[in-house]
C-alpha positions, 0 to 999 in steps of 0.5 A: 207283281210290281216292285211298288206292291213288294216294296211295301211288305212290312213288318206289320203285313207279315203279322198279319199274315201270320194272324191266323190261327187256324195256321199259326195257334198261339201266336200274339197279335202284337208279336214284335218285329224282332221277336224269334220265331220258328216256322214249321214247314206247313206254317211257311208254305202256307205264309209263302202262298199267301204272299203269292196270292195277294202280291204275285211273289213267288219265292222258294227259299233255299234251306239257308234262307229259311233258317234265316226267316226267324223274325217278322222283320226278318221275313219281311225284309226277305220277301223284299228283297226277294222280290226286288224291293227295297230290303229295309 
């Protein structure tokens, strides 16, 4: 993981992250950054996987944290930040 790769998770690559509907039903395509959002607990595993896959960021929020990931910005600023990125 480079810090270069983490640095550029956006607002725009959590949406596309959360594209698929076979995982997210329901979700709009245009969903706006600050839009509230509420993950279920397979939805999160599932987006926190694919961030380890395609950026090699392994996180583990705590239950405070994931109460805070409720938003596309606000996740995406997590992993930033979790993964030593810049946080905006």
């Amino acid at each position: 993981m480079t810090t270069e790769a983490v640095s550029s998770i956006s607002p725009d690559t959590v949406r596309e992250l959360l594209a698929d509907s076979r995982i997210f039903p329901g979700l709009p395509a245009d969903l706006a950054d600050d839009a509230e959002l509420v993950l279920d607990s397979l939805g999160l595993l599932w987006l926190l996987h694919e961030v380890e896959q395609r950026f090699g960021l392994a996180v583990e929020p705590t239950d405070e944290e994931v109460a805070g990931l409720s938003s596309v910005r606000r996740i995406a600023d997590f992993l930033r930040t979790a993964g030593g990125g810049n946080g905006r």
